[in-house]
C-alpha positions as CSV (number, residue, x, y, z in Angstrom):
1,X,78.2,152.0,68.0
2,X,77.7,148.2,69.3
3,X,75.8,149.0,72.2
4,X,73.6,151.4,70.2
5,X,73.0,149.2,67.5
6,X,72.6,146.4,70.1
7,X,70.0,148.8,72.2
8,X,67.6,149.7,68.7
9,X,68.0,146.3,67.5
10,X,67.2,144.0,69.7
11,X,66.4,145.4,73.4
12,X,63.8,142.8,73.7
13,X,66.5,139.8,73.8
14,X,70.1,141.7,74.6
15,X,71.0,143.6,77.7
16,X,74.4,145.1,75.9
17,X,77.3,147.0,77.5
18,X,80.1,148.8,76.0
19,X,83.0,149.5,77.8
20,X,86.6,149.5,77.3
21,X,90.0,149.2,78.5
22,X,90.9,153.0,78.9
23,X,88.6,155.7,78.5
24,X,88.1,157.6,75.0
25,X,85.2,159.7,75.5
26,X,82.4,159.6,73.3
27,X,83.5,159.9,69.4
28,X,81.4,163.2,67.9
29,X,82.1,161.3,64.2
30,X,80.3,157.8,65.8
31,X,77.6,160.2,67.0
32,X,76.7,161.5,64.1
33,X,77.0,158.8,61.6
34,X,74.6,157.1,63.9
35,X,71.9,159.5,64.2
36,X,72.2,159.5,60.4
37,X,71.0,155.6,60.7
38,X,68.3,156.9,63.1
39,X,70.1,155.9,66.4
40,X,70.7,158.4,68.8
41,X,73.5,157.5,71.3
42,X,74.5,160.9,72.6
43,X,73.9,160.0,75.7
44,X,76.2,157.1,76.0
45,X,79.5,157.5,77.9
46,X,82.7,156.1,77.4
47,X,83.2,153.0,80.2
48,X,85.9,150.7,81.7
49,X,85.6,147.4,82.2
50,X,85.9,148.4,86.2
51,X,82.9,149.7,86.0
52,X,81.2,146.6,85.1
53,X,82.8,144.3,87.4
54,X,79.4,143.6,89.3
55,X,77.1,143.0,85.7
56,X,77.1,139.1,85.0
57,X,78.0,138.6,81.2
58,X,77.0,135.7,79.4
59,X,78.8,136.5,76.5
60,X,81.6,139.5,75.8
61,X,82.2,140.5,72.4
62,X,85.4,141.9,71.7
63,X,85.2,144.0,68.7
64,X,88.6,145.4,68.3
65,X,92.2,143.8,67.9
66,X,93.3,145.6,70.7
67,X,90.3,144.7,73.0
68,X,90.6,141.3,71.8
69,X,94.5,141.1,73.0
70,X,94.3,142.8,76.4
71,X,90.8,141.5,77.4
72,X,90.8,140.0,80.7
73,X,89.3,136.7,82.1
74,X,85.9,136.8,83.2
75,X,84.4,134.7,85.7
76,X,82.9,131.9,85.1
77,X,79.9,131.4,82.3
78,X,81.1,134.4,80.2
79,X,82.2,133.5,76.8
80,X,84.7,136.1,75.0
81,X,84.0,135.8,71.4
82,X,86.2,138.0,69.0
83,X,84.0,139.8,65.8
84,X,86.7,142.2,64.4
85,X,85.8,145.7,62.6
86,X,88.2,148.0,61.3
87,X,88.9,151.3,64.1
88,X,86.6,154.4,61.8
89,X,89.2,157.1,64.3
90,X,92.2,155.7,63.2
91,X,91.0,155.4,59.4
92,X,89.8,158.8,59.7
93,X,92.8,160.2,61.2
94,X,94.6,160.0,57.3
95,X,91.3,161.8,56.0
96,X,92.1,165.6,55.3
97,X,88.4,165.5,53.8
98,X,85.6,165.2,56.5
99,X,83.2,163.2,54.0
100,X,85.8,160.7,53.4
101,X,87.0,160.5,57.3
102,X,83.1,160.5,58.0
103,X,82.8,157.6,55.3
104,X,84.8,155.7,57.1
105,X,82.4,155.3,60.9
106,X,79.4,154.7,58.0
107,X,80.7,151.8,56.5
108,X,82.3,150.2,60.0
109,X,78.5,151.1,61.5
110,X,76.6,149.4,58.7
111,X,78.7,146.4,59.5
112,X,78.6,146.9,62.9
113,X,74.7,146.7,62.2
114,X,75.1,143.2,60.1
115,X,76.7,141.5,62.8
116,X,74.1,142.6,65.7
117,X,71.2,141.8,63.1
118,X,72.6,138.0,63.5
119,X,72.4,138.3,67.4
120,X,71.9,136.3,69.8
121,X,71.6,133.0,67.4
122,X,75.1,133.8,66.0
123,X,75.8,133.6,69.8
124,X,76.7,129.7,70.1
125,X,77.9,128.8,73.9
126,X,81.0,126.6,73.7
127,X,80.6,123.6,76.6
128,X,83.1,123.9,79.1
């Protein structure tokens, strides 16, 4: 939901990524919540970090605990900065209703949205 919030939002001053460490596949229930906020990101797929490893970063956002725990070291100029949202899937996992599992990815993506709306000035570069 990053990249596709980062993608609508502001193409004209982010390049964004997503990847993680493992594969998950592409969650139907982000999918939908975010064509519902006019953001199509069917076409995304689910990435590892491998698959990077020749993109520069300036900055990587980790956006989950477990991300933020395991991330690796990055080369050089790339500054790992930790903005935590909750995981909608596991949330969703208790639901036995699919509104309220569904409500669950809405709420995370509207904040999701909040934070990328503050990007790239919330973005401050630490010296080194």
């Amino acid at each position: 939901m990053a990249e596709g919030w980062a993608r609508h939002l502001k193409s004209d001053s982010i390049n964004p990524y997503s990847a993680g460490i493992e594969k998950h596949g592409l969650n139907p229930n982000a999918v939908k919540v975010m064509a519902e906020a006019g953001v199509n990101i069917s076409a995304h797929t689910s990435k590892t970090l491998d698959e990077l490893k020749d993109v520069t970063f300036d900055y990587v956002v980790t956006v989950c605990g477990h991300a933020h725990e395991t991330c690796p070291m990055f080369p050089d100029k790339a500054e790992v900065i930790h903005v935590g949202f909750d995981d909608p899937p596991r949330l969703a996992a208790q639901e036995t209703d699919p509104d309220k599992a569904l409500s669950h990815y809405r709420r995370v993506r509207d904040e999701i949205r909040t934070f990328i709306q503050t990007l790239p000035d919330s973005l401050v570069k630490t010296p080194k």
